[in-house]
N, C-alpha and C positions, 0 to 999 in steps of 0.2 A: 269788587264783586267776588273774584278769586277766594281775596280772605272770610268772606261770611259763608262764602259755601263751603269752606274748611271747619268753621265753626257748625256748622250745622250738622256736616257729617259727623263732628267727633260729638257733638249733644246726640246726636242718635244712639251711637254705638255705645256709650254711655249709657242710656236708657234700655237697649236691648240689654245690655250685660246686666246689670241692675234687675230688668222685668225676669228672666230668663238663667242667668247665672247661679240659682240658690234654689235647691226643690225640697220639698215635703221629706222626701227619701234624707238629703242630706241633712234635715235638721235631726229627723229622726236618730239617724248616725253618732250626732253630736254631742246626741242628750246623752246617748248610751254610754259614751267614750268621756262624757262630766266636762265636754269642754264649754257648756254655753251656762251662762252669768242669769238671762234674764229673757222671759219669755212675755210681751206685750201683742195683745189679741185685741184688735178694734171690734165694732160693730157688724163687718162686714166678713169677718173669721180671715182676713189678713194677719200675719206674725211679724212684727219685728223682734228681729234676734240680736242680742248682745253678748258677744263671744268674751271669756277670759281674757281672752289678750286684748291688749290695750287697743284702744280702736277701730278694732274690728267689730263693725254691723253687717247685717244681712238682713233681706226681704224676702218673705212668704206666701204666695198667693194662695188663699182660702184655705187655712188649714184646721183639719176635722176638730170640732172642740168634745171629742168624744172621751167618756169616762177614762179609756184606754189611754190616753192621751195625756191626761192631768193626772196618771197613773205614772207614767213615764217622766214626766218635769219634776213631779216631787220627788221620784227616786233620784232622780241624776243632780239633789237638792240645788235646780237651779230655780230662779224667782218667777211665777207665775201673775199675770196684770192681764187682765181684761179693762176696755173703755169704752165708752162710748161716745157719739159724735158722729159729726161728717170728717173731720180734718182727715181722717187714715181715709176715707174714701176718696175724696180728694187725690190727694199722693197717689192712690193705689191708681186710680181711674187714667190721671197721668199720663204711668210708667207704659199702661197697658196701650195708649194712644199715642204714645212717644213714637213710634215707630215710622208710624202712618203720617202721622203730623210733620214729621222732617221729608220722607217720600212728597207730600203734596209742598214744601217749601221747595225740592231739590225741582220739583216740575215749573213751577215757580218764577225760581232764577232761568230754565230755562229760558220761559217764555219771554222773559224779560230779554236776554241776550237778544234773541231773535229781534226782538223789535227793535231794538239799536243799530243790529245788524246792518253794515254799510256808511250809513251818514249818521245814526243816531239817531234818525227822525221818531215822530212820536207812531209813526205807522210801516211795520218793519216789513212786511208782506211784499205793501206798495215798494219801499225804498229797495229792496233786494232784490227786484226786478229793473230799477233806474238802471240808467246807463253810468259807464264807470268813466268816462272820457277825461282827458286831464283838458280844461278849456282856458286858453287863453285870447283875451279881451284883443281889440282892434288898437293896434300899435304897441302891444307891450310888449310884442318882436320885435328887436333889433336889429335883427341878422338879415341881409341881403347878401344878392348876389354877388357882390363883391368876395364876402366871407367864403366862398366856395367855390376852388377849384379845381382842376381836372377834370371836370366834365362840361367842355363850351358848348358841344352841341344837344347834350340834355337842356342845358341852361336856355339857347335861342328855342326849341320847342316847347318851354315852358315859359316862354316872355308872351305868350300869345293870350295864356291862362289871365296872367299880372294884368297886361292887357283891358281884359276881359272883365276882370275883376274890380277895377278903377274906374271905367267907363262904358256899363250892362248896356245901358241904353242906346249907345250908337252901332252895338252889332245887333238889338232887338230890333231897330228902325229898318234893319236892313234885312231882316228875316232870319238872320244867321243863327244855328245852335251852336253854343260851346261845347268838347267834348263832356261827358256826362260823368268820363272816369276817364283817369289815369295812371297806369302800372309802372312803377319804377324799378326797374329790374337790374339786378348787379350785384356781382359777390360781396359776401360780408366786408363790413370796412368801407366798402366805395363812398359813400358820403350820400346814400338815397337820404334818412330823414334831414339829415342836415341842408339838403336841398326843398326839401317840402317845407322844410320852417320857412329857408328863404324865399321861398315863394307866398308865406304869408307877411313875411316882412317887408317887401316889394308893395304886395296891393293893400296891403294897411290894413287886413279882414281879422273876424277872426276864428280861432285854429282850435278844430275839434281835434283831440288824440288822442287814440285810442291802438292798444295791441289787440290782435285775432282772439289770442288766448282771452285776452279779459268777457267776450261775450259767450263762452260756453263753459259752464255749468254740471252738476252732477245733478242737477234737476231738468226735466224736461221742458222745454217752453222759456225757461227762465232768457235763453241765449236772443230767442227771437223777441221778446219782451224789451231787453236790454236797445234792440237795433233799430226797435221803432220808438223807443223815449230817444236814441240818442238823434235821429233821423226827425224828432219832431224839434227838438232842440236848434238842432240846426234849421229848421223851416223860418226858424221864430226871428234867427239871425243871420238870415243873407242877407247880404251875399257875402256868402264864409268858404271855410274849404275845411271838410271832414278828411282825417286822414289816418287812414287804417294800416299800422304795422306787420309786417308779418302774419301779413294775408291768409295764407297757405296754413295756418292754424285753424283756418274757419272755413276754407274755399276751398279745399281739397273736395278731388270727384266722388260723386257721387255715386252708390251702390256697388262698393267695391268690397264691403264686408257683410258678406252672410250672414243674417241670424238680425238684423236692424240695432247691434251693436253700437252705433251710431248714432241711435234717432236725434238726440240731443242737436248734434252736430250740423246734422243735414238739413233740421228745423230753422234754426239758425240763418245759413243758407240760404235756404229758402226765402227766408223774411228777407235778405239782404237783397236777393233780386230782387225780390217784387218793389222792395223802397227803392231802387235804381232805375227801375223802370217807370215809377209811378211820378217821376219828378218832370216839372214843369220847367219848363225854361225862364219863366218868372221868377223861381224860386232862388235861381243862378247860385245853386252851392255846386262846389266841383270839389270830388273823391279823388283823395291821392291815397294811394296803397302803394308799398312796397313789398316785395319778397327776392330772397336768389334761390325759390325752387318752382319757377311760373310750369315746368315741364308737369307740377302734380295738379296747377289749377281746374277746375271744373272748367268745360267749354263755353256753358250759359253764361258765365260769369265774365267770359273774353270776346262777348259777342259781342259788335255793334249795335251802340245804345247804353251800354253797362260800360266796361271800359274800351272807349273810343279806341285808346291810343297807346301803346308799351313804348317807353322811353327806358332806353338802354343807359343803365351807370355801368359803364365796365374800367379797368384797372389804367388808368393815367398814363397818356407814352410820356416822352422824358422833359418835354416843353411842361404837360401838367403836372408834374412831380415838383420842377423846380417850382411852379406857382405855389403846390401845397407847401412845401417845405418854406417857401417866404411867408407865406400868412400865419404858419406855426411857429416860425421864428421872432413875429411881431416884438411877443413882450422876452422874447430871449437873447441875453448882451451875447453878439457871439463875436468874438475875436476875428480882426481884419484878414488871418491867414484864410477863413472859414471862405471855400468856394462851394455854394451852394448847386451851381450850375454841374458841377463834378458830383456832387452829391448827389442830384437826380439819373445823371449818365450813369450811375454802375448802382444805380438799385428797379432794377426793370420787374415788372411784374408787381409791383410792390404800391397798394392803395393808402389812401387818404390816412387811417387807421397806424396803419402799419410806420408810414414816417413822421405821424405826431407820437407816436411809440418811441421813437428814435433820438429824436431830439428830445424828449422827455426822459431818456435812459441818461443821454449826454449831460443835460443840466445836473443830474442828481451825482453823475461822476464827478461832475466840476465843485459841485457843492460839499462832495464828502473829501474833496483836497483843498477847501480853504481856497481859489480862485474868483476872480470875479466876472470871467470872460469864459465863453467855451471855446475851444479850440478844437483845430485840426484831429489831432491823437485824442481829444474827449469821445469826440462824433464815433471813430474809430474800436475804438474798447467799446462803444454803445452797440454798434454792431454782433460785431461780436457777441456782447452779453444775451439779443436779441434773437441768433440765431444758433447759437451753439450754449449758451448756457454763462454761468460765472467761470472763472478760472479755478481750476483745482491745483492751485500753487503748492497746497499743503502735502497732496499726494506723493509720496516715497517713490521712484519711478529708477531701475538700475541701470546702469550707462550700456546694458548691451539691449534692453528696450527701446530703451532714447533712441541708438542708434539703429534700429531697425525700422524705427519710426521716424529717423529722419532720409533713411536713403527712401522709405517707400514713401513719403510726400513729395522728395525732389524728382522720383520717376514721374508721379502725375505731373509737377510743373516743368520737367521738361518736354513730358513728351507735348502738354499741352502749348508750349512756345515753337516747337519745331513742326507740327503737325499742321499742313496749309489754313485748313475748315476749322480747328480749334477756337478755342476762347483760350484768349491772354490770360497771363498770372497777375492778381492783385495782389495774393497777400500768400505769404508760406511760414507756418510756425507747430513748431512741436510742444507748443503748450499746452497740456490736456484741459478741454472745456467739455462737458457735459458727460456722455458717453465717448467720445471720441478722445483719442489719443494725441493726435496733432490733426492738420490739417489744410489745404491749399486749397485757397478760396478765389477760381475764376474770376475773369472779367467778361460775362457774357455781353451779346447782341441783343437791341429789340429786334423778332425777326416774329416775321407771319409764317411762313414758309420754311421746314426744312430738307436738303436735298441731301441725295441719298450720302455724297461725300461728308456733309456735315456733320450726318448719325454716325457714320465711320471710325469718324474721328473721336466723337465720343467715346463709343464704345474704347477706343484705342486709349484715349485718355486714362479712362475708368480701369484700365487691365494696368498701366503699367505701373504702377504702384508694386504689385505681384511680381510685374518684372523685374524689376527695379531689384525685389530681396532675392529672385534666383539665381539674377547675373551677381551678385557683391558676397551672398552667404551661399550660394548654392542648394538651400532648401527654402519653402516658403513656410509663410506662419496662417495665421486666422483673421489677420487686421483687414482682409480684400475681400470679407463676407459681402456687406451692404454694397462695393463695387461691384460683384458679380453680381448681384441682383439687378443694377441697373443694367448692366450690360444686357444680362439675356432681356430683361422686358425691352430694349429700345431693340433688339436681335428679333424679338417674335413678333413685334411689330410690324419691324420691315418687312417678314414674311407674311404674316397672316392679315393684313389690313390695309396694307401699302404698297401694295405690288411689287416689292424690291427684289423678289428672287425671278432669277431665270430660270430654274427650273419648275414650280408651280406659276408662273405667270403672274396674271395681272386677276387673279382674282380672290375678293375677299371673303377668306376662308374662315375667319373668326369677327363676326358683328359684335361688335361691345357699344351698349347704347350708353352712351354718357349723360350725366345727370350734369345741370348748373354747378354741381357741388365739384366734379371729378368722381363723382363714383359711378361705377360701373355696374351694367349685369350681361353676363358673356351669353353670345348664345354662337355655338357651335356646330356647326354644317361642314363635318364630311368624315370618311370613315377611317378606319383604322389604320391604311395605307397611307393615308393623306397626311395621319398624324405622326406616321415613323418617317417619311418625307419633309415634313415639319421640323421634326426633330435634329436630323441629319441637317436640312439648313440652317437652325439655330448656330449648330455645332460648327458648320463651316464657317458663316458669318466670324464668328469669336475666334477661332482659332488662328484665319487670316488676317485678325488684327492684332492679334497677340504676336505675330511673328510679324509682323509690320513693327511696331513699338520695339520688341526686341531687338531687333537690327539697329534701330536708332539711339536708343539705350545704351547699347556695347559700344557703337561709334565715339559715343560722349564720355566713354567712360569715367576718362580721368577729372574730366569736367564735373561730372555727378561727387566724384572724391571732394573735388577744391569747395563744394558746395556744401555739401555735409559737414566740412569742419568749420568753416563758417556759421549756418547754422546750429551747431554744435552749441556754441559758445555766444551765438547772440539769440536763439532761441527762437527769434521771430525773424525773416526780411520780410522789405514791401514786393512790389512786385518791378522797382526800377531798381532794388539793388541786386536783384537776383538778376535781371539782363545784364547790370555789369558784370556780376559774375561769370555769366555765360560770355560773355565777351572778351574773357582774360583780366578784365580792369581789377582794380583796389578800390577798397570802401573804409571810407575814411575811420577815425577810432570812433570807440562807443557814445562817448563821450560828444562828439559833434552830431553823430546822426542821429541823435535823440533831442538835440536842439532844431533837428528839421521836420517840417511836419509831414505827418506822415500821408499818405492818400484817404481819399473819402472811401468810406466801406462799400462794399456792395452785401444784397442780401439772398443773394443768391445761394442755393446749398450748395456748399461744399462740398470738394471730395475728401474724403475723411479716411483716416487709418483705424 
């Protein structure tokens, strides 16, 4: 289709140039100047003109056959022919139509497109109004719950569903209604679709799918159109389970933009309730939607009746991690060293997403070194590459950078071994990966709760890097940017939202409403005093952990030395040879400890140089 309407355009423009490119005035011109050969006049006082030079013609629409005229050709002794006939009128009538005739082709192809538009069908109006759902048939899902975990207690509220869906008529005997919807709610990553498939793979139904986005339209009506074909579809095929992606593209509240900006959107909506409300317990289809931003949903839309029930997917503690990382590992050979169970302990926070990332970073290490097995140091580097970037080995780096970079990592990892509330050292290496220059990468806690010693110690962590270059060089440098950052925001915290200061108390002086996402919007209550009081606590907070740190720092000094020259020259420790270090011991040559496998990563940020 592309290439005929290319053809078409260039026959037009062809034709205009042709109709349009050659006037009366310019033949005039030419007779004067002797350059035309041959003057042919049809019956309709069209000219075709034959120029001296070799193949060049030209077209003249109606030109005067007046004495004047035949006055001028004979002078410029070029050859005069008059004929008669239709054929020049023909041609002529054409050139003159050409125009118009490609404009009603080019309208044409439109209409044509349109009616293909979506499926192809022979009626494109109807068809671009269907619903866009990707549908899969009753057992051509696989995937059960087995295939999904870290989230057991999603999975038992959703066995009620499966349930339900195998055997309708022993809860209809009993009067019972199935929820009518269900919200799966959980940061990106968590595993919500891959838990709604398996819950079509369980009750053997089958699986309308469809994202928010796909029902709204630059046309009006089209979104609510799409929500009742897809809603009859499913009527046709219960007991099924429709399941609407990234909700919060189509469910967002209502009348929140001025001016009916929206209308499309809110139509849509609309429809959606009403077909949630309008269903019959006969019908037994149950709606699974997901999103992780439920805080923007319409209310109508979380009422009881619509969605019964919000089933929380949140981020796996360390039992569901190692589950995930066993079922990711299935079809991947991992070498006997490989302790998964270590694997899940020092990657906290980190979902479904995030560790088939991981081991798919690892296998492709393994496979660009000719191995058969992943190992320990594969998993390792995979880390790494995940959280900080590739290594930038090729970077030119001069030995008094290096070395400024490695006493300010070994302040973070001492001060973080010696500080009560800290997190342990897993890894410390001055290899530049991404933007960072080197970096010591924690071994945090899964923890609910933190107490005020714990953020203390943070902060203390996060500073002494800075310490670390004032006590050894005596001036600092710019590598402690992103630590003070952290430091003051975990500082304004404990003042302004968490009661920690003894001098404004216990109340919350700055409300930050957090979104599912982590993003914020501040809203600020109090005045200008309150703010230079703020301030001065920030200031104390930090200051009295900087000379915390420093004291401990100076202590170890000579220890911080035997460390850095070590580091120096092996570039990376884990985080058990830096305790021997710290210990006084020896670590064996290069040579063996690279024969030992190294510890499993954590994915936690870094504190970075």
């Amino acid at each position: 289709m592309r290439k005929t309407l290319m053809l078409w355009l260039v026959i037009g423009s062809l034709g205009a140039a042709l109709a349009q490119g050659y006037s009366y005035s310019d033949l005039v011109h030419d007779l004067e100047k002797g350059a035309v050969r041959q003057v042919v006049i049809d019956a309709a006082g069209n000219a075709e003109v034959q120029f001296k030079t070799a193949g060049r013609r030209s077209m003249v629409t109606v030109v005067p056959t007046s004495s004047d005229f035949v006055q001028l050709v004979r002078k410029s002794n070029a050859e005069l022919t008059v004929r008669s006939g239709v054929k020049g009128d023909f041609w002529v009538s054409l050139l003159q139509w050409l125009p118009f005739l490609v404009g009603i082709g080019f309208m044409f192809l439109i209409w044509r497109s349109f009616r293909s538009n979506v499926s192809g069908g022979s009626s494109g109006a109807a068809q671009f109004s269907k619903s866009r759902a990707h549908v899969l048939t009753e057992g051509s899902i696989k995937l059960t719950f087995s295939d999904v975990a870290g989230c057991e207690e999603a999975k038992y509220e959703l066995q009620e569903v499966v349930e339900f869906l195998r055997n309708p008529e022993r809860f209809h005997a009993l009067g019972a209604r199935i929820p009518h919807g269900i919200l799966l709610v959980g940061p990106p990553g968590s595993g919500k679709t891959l838990l709604a498939k398996a819950v079509a793979g369980e009750a053997r139904v089958p699986f309308f799918s469809i994202s928010g986005s796909d029902f709204v339209e630059m046309f009006v009506g089209v979104g609510a159109a799409r929500v009742r074909d897809l809603f009859e579809q499913a009527k046709k095929a219960a007991p099924c389970i429709v399941f609407i992606d990234e909700i919060d593209a189509v469910g967002r509240k209502r009348g929140l933009n001025v001016g009916g900006g929206n209308d499309e959107r809110e139509q849509t909506l609309n429809q959606l309730l009403v077909e949630m409300d309008g269903f019959e317990s006969k019908h037994d289809i149950i709606i699974l939607a997901a999103t992780n931003r439920p805080d923007v949903l319409d209310n109508a839309l979380l009422r009881p009746g619509r969605f019964d029930r919000q089933v929380v997917v949140d981020a796996p503690d360390v039992k569901g991690r190692e589950q995930i990382l066993r079922i990711h590992a299935r079809k991947k050979p991992l070498d006997p060293s490989v302790d998964l169970h270590v694997v899940a302990t020092r990657t906290p926070g980190m979902v479904g997403a995030d560790l088939e990332n991981l081991l798919n970073e690892a296998a492709l290490i393994t496979a660009r070194a000719g191995r058969k097995r992943i190992n320990m140091k594969d998993i390792d580097e995979a880390a790494d590459r995940v959280v900080m970037g590739p290594a930038r080995k090729s970077r030119v780096i001069s030995d008094k950078d290096k070395k400024v970079t490695a006493y300010h990592e070994v302040g973070h990892a001492l001060a973080a071994e010696k500080l009560p509330n800290a997190d342990r050292v897993h890894k410390l290496t001055i290899v530049p990966r991404g933007r960072a220059a080197g970096y010591m990468m924690p071994m945090p806690e899964d923890r609910m709760h933190y107490s005020q010693g714990v953020l203390e110690d943070m902060i203390a962590v996060a500073l002494a890097g800075q310490v670390a270059e004032e006590i050894i060089f005596g001036e600092i440098t710019t590598g402690a940017s992103s630590d003070f950052q952290k430091a003051t925001n975990i500082a304004r915290k404990m003042v302004t939202e968490w009661g920690m200061s003894p001098l404004l108390g216990k109340i919350a002086h700055q409300v930050e409403n957090e979104t599912y996402l982590g993003g914020y919007q501040d809203a600020r209550n109090y005045s200008q005093e309150t703010a230079e009081l703020i301030d001065n606590e920030i200031k104390r907070i930090i200051d009295e952990q900087y000379t915390k740190v420093k004291s401990i720092l100076e202590e170890y000094k000579p220890v911080i030395h035997t460390v850095v020259e070590t580091l120096m020259t092996r570039e990376t420790l884990s985080g058990e040879e830096f305790r021997i270090l710290l210990k006084g011991g020896q670590l064996p040559d290069q040579d063996e400890s690279d024969s030992t496998p190294p510890q499993a990563p954590n994915l936690t940020k870094p504190a970075t140089n």
